[in-house]
N, C-alpha and C positions, 0 to 999 in steps of 0.2 A: 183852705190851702194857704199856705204863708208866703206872702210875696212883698214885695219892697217896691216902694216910692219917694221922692226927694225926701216928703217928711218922715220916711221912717216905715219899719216894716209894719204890714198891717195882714190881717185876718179877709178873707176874699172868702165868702160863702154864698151861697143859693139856700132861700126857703123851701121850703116845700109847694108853696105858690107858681115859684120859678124865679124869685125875684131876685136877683143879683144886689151883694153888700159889701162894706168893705169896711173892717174897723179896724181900731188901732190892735194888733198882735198883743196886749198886755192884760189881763183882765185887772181892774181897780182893786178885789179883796186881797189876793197874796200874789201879782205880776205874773200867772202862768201863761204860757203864750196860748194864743184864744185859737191860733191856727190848730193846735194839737187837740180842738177842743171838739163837739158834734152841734150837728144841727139837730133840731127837733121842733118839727112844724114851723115857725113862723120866726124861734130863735136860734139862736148861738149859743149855745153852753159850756160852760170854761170844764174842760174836763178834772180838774183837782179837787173843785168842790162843789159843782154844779149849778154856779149861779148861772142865770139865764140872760140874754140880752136881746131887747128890738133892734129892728134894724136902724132907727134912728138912733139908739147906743140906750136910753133907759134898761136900767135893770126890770126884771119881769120877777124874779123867780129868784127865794134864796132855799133852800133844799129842807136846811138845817133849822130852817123857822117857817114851816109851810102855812102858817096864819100871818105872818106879816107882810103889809102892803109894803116893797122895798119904796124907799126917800126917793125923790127925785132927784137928789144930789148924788146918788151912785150912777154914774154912766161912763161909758167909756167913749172915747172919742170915733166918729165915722168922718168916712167921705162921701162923696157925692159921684156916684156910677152911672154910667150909662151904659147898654150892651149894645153895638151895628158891629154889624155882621161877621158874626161868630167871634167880635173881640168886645170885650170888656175894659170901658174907658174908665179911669181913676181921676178925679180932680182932688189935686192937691191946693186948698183953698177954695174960695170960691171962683166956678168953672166963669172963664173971661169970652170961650167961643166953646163952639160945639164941635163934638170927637169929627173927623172927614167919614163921609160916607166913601167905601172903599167896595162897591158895586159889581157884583160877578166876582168875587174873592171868596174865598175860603180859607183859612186855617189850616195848614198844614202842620205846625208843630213851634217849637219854642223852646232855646238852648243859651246859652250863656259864655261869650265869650271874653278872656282874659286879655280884653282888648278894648283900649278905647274907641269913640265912634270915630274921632276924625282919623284913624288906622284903617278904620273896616272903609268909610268913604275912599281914601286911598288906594285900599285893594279895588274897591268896584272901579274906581273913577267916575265917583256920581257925588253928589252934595244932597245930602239926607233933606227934604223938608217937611209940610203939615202935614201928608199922606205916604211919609216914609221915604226910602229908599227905592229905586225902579231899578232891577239887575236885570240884565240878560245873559246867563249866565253862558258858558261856551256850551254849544252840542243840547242846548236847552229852553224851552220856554222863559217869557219875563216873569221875574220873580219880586216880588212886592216885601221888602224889608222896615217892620218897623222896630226903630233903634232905643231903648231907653238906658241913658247913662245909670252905672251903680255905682260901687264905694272902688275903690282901687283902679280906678281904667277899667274895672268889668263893663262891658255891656250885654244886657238881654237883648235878644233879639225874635222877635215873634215874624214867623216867614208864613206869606200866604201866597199862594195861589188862584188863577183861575177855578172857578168852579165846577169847571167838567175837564181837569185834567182827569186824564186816564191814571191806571197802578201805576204805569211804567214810568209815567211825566212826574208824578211826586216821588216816587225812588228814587230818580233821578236831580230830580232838585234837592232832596235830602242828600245826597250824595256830594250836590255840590255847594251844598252850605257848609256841611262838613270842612269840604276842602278850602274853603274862605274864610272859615272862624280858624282850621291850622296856619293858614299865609300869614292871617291877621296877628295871630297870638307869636308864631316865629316872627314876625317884622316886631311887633310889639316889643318881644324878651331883648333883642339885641336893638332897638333902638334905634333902627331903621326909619320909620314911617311915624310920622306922629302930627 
């Protein structure tokens, strides 16, 4: 799946081992994005021409010359991932601390809003740190927000939950992220909150 980090959009797959990767979204032969591309067993294969890649980024696999050993000099660029609990950590460079452990959390979901973070801090009236953002939203359980700046004031925002929220408490909290990425993105447009 294709996702973005400071350095740049990158290629987010699972092997079939289970092992979580992250490479740079471009393949080396003709630049096709590697997110549009499939897994198959152990690699990443750029769907245009079917070169293959490890997870550390060597090519494995050129289609079109099934007797050559690819160079070592064709690889595409990776990062360094880690997975706790149920999020998958990206380091852009090499990682300086370890992802927080976010403990009795779950993943509820993950949306995008046209709003910078110190907007969305403003709306919650909290100050984002190493484990996020802490909401209690109105009429609602606390809501665990973690924020990553994009290009234009966007921010992703991945929202997690306790672990044994019920149907009705993640409805409910989806409901009010909703309403917090609208305040955000209206304060945002007019220039309100910044």
């Amino acid at each position: 799946m294709p996702a973005r980090t400071p350095a740049g959009p990158i290629a987010l797959w699972r092997s079939q081992s289970g092992h979580a990767a992250a490479s740079a979204d471009r393949c080396p032969h003709r630049g096709m994005r590697l997110s549009h591309g499939f897994v198959r067993g152990e690699a990443l294969s750029c769907i245009y021409h079917g070169w293959s890649y490890a997870r550390p980024g060597n090519c494995l696999r050129i289609p079109a010359h099934p007797g050559l050993t690819p160079p070592e000099t064709i690889r595409v660029a990776t990062h360094e991932v880690e997975e706790s609990g149920g999020v998958i950590w990206v380091a852009v460079g090499e990682p300086t601390i370890q992802p927080p452990r976010l403990e009795g959390l779950a993943p509820l979901r993950s949306l995008t809003a046209h709003a910078g973070i110190a907007v969305l801090e403003a709306v919650v009236g909290a100050k984002a740190g190493p484990e996020g953002l802490v909401w209690q939203a109105q009429n609602s359980q606390e809501i665990r927000l973690l924020l990553v700046p994009q290009e234009d004031d966007h921010t992703l925002i991945h929202v997690l939950l306790d672990e044994k929220s019920s149907a009705s408490q993640r409805v409910a909290a989806s409901r009010a992220i909703e309403s917090l990425r609208r305040t955000a993105e209206y304060l945002q447009a007019k220039g309100i909150a910044s």
